[in-house]
C-alpha positions as CSV (number, residue, x, y, z in Angstrom):
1,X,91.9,87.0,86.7
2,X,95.0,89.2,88.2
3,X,97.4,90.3,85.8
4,X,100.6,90.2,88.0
5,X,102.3,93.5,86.8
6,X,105.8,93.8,84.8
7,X,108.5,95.6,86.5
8,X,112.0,96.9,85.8
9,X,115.2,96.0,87.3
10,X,117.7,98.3,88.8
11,X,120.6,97.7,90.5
12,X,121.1,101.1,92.1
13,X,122.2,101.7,95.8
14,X,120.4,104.3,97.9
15,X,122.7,107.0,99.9
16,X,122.8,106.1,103.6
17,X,120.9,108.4,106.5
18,X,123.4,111.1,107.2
19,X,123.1,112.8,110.5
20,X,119.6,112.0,111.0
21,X,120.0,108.9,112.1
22,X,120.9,108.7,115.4
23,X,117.6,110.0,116.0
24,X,116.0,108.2,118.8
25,X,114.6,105.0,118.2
26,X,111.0,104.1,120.2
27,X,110.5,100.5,120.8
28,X,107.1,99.6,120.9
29,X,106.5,96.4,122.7
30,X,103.2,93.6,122.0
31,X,101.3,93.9,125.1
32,X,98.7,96.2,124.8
33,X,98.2,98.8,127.6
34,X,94.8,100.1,127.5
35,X,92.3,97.7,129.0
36,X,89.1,100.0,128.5
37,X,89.7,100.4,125.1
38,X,88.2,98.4,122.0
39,X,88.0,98.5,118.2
40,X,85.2,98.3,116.4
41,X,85.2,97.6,112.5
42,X,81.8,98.3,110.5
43,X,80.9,97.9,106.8
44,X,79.5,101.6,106.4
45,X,79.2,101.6,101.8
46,X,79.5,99.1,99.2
47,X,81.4,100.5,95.8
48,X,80.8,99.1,92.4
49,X,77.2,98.3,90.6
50,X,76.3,94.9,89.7
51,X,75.9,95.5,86.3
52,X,75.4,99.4,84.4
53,X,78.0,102.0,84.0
54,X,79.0,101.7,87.6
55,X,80.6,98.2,87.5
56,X,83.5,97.0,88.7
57,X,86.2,94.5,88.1
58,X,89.0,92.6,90.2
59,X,92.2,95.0,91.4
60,X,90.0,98.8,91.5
61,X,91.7,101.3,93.3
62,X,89.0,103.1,95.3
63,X,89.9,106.5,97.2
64,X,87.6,108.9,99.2
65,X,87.0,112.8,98.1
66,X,87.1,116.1,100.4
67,X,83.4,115.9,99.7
68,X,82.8,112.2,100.6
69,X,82.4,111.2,96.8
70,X,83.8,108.1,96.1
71,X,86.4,107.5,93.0
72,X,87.4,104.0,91.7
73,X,89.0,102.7,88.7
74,X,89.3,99.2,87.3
75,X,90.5,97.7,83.9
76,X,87.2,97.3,82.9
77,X,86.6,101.0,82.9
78,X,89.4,101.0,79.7
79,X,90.9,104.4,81.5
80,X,87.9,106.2,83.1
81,X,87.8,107.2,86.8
82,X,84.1,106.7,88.1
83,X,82.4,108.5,90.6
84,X,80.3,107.5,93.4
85,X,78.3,109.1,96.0
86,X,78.9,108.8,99.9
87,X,76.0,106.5,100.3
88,X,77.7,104.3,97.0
89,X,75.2,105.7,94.0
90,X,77.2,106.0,90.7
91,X,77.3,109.5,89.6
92,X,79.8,109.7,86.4
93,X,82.8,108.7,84.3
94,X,85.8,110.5,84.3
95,X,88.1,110.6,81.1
96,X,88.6,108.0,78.9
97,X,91.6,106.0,77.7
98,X,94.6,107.6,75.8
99,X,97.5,109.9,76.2
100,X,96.1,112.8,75.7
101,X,94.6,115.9,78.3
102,X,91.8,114.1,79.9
103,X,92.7,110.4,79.0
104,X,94.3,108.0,81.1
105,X,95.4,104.6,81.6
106,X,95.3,103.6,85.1
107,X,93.8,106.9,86.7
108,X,93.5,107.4,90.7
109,X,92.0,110.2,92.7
110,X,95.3,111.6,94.6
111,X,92.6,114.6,96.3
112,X,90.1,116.9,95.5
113,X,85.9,117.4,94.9
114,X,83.9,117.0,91.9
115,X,84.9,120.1,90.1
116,X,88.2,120.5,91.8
117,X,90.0,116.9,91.2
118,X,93.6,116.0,90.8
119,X,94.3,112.5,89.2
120,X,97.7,110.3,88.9
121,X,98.1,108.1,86.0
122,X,99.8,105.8,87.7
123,X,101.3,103.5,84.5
124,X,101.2,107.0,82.2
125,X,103.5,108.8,84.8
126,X,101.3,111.8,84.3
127,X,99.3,114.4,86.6
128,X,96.0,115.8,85.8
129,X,94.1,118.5,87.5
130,X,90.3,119.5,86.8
131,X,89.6,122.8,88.1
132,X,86.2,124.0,86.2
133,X,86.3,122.3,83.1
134,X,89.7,123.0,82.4
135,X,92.1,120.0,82.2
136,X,95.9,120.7,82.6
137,X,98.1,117.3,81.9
138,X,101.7,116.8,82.4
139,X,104.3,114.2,83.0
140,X,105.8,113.2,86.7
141,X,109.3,112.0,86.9
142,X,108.7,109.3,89.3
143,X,106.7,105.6,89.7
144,X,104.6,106.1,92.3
145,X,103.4,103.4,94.4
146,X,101.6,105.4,97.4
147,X,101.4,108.6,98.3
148,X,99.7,111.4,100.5
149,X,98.8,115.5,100.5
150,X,101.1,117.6,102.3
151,X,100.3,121.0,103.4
152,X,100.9,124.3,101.4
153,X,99.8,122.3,97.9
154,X,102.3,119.4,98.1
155,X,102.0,115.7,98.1
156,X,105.1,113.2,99.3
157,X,105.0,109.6,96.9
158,X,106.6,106.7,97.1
159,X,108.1,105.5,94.1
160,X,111.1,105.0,92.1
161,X,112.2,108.3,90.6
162,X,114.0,108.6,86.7
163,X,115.6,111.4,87.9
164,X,119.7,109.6,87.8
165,X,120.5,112.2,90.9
166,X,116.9,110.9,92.8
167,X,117.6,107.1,91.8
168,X,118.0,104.8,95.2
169,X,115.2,107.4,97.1
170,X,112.0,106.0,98.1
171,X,110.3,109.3,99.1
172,X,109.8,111.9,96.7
173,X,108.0,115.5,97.8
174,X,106.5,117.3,94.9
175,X,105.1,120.7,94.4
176,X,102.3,120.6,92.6
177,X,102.3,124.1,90.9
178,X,105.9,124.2,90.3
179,X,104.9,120.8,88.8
180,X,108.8,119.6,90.0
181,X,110.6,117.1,93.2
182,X,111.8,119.5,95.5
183,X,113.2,116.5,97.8
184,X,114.1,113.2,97.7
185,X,114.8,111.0,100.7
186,X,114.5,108.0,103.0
187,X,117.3,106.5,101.4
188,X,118.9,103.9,103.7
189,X,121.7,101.7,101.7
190,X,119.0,99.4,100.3
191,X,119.6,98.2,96.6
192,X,117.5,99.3,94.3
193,X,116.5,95.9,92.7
194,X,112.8,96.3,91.1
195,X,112.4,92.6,90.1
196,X,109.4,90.3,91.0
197,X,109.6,89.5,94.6
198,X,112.9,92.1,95.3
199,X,110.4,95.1,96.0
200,X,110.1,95.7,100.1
201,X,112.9,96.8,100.9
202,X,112.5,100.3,98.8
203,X,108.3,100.0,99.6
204,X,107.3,102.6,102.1
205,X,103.7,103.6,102.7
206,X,103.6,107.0,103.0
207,X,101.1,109.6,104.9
208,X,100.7,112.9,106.3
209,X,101.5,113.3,109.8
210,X,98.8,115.9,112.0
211,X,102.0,118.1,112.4
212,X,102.8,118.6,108.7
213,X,105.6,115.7,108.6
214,X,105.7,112.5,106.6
215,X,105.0,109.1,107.9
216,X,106.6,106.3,106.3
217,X,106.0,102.6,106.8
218,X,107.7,100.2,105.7
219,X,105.9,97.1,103.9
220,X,108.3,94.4,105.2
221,X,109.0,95.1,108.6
222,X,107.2,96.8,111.3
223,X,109.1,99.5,111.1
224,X,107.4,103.4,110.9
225,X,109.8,106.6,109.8
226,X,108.6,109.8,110.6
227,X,110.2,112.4,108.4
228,X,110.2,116.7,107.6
229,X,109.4,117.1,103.6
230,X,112.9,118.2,103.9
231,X,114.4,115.1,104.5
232,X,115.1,114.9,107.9
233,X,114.1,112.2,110.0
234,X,112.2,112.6,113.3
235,X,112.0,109.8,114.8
236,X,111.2,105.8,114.3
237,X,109.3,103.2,115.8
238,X,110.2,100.0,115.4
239,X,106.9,97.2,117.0
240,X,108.4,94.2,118.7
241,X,105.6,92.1,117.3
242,X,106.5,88.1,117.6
243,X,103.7,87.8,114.2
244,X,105.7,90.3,112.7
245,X,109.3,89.8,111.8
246,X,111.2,91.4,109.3
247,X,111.6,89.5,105.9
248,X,113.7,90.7,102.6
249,X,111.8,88.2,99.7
250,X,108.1,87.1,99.7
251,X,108.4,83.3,100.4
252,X,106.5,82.5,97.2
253,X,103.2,81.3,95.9
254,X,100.4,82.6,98.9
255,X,98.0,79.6,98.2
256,X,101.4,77.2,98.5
257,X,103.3,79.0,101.2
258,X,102.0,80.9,103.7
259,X,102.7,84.6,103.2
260,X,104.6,86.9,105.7
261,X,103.0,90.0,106.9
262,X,102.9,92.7,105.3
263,X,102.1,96.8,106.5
264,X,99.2,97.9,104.1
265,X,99.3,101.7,105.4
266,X,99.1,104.1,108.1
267,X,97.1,107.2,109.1
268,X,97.7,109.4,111.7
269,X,94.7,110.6,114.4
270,X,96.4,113.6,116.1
271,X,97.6,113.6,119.5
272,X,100.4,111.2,118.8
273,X,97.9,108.3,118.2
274,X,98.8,106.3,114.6
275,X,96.8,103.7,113.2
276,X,98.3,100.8,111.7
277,X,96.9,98.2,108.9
278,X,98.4,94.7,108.2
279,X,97.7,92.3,105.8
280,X,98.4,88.7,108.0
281,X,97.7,84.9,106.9
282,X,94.7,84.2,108.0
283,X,94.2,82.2,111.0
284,X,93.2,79.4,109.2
285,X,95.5,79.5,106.6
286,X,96.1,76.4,104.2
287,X,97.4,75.5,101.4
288,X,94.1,75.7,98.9
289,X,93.7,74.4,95.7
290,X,93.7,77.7,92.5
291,X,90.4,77.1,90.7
292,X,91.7,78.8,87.0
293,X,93.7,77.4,84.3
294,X,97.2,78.2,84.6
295,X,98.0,80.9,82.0
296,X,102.0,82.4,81.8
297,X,102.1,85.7,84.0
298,X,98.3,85.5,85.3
299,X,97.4,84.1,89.1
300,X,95.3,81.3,89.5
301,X,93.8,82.0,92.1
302,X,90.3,83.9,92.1
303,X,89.6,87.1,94.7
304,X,87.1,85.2,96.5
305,X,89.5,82.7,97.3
306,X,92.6,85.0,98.9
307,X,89.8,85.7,102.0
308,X,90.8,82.4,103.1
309,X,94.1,82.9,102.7
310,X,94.4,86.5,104.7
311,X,93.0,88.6,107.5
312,X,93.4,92.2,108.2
313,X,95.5,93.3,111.7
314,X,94.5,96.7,113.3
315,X,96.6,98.3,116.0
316,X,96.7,101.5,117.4
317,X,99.6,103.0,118.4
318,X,100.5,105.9,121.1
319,X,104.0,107.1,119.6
320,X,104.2,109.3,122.8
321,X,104.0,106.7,125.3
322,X,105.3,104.1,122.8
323,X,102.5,101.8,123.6
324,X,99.6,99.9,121.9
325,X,96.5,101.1,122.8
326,X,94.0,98.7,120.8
327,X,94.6,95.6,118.9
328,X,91.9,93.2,116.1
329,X,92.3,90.9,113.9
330,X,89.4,90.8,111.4
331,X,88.5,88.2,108.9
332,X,88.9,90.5,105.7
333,X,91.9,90.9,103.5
334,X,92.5,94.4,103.6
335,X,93.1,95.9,99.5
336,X,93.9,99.5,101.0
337,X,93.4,102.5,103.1
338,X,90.6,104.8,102.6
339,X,90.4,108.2,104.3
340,X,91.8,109.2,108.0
341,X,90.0,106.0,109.6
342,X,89.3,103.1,107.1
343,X,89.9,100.6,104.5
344,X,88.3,98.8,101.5
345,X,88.2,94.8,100.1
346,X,86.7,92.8,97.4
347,X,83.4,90.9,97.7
348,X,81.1,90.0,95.3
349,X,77.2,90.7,94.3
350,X,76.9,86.8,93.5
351,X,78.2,83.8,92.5
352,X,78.2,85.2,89.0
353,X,81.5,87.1,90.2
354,X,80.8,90.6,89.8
355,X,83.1,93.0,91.6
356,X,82.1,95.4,94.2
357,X,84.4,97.2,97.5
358,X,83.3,96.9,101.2
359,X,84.3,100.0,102.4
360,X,85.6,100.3,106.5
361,X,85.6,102.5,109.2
362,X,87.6,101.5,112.3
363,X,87.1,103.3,115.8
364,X,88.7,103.1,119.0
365,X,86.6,103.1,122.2
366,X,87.5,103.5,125.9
């Protein structure tokens, strides 16, 4: 089963854009432009062992190495990061659980290679790099919820910061060998309000733009900022998409009520060309009966059953031109972005239930 997560509540009001904003906005209209052009999708590595050290459960978080490795955690790992090969081969455990240098709770690969690796505890609040053997562990001011590698040994998260002068700023840049926040923005009036449901407007998935910048989308609207680590915003693009309307609260239960759409992540291709990822109901979608037993704070609905209740929505997007170059829906719910050009979701070995990660690549044609 899920365990939905616990969050705190702030009622904290972000500073507004100052003279960034009347930075130009680009409209980006549905049709799509290029007529030559096609995405394909293609399963290229399953993640995740059917039984052995390299199993899996429900909720992993699996992210791709420099070298191609593979990293994923789960609950059933009890705090160790495993690794994988490119072709999906389990290789090693990482850490174990605790508080301590080398222990984590929730650990996930933020970048690195095997014996170069720098980890986020995401529920500890902590960084971890590996370089050699050596393991250096400290604390991060911040909740991070996504984040991306900057240039020049930086990386830009998402998150809600515990710094009282950062509070109300979704983006936070941090240096990783002054181990500090040397910036925090994006900050556009929203309330700060972390309670179930009350989480979008502050959500922002974040990545590195091809010219050093920061793009940030945000998760309930189609609506993409593209900012300077110093806090200055570019330029916006907001996608006149008729699926895709902006919402404030998530409607409610998604095998009761069918769920908005929601922007998963971004990654940028150079040359102005940004690929988007949205998590839509899927085509079908129904109300469908949960097959658990009703526990206090758990869903009761199993993996397997929210593919019928999602599909995944690729565009690609010429920020030049403001235009849509390429456009598919998929029958997959989309868990997260992987790499410059994919994604990963659940499936499972059998009927039995056990866990493993389809990983995606996605490639435009034409």
């Amino acid at each position: 089963m899920r365990c939905a997560a616990a969050f705190l509540s702030f009622g904290i009001v972000a500073a507004p854009l100052a003279a960034q904003d009347s930075v130009s906005v680009r409209v980006v209209p549905d049709s799509v432009t290029c007529g030559e052009c096609s995405l394909q999708v293609t399963a290229i590595v399953e993640i995740g062992d059917r039984d052995g050290p390299g199993i899996l459960g429900e909720q992993a978080h699996v992210a791709r190495a420099d070298d191609g490795d593979y990293y994923a955690f789960s609950f059933m790992q009890m705090g160790r990061l495993l690794r994988f090969s490119p072709e999906g081969e389990f290789q090693e455990a990482i850490g174990r659980t605790g508080e301590g240098p080398g222990e984590y709770i929730t650990p996930a690969l933020l970048r690195g290679t095997a014996d170069s690796l720098t980890i986020l505890d995401t529920q500890g609040f902590r960084l971890t790099t590996i370089r050699g053997g050596e393991v250096a562990t400290w604390t991060v001011p911040f909740v991070a919820g996504t984040w991306a590698f900057l240039p020049g040994g930086r990386h830009v998260f998402n998150g809600m910061s515990f710094e009282p002068d950062r509070a109300g700023y979704p983006l936070h840049v941090y240096d990783l060998a002054d181990r500090r926040v040397t910036h925090s923005f994006g900050g556009e009036g929203d309330r700060v309000d972390q309670g179930p449901g009350r989480r979008q407007p502050q959500r922002r998935l974040v990545a590195a733009a091809a010219d050093g910048n920061v793009w940030a989308a945000h998760g309930n609207r189609y609506r993409i900022d593209k900012w300077s680590p110093d806090g200055d915003r570019i330029a916006r693009i907001d996608r006149d998409a008729p699926w895709f309307r902006p919402w404030e609260e998530w409607p409610g239960l998604d095998y009761e009520v069918r769920p908005e759409p929601a922007i998963v992540g971004v990654r940028d291709w150079g040359d102005g060309i940004l690929m988007v990822v949205v998590r839509v109901p899927d085509a079908n979608w129904r109300p469908i009966e949960p097959t658990l037993v009703p526990l206090p704070d758990h869903e009761t609905v199993e993996p397997m059953q929210e593919h019928e209740l999602y599909d995944t929505v690729i565009e690609i997007l010429d920020t030049r031109s403001g235009t849509v170059l390429g456009r598919t829906q998929v029958d997959v719910r989309v868990d997260r972005l992987i790499g410059q050009d994919g994604f990963y979701s659940y499936a499972e070995h059998s009927e039995m239930g056990e866990a493993k990660y389809i990983v995606w690549s996605v490639d435009l044609s034409g």
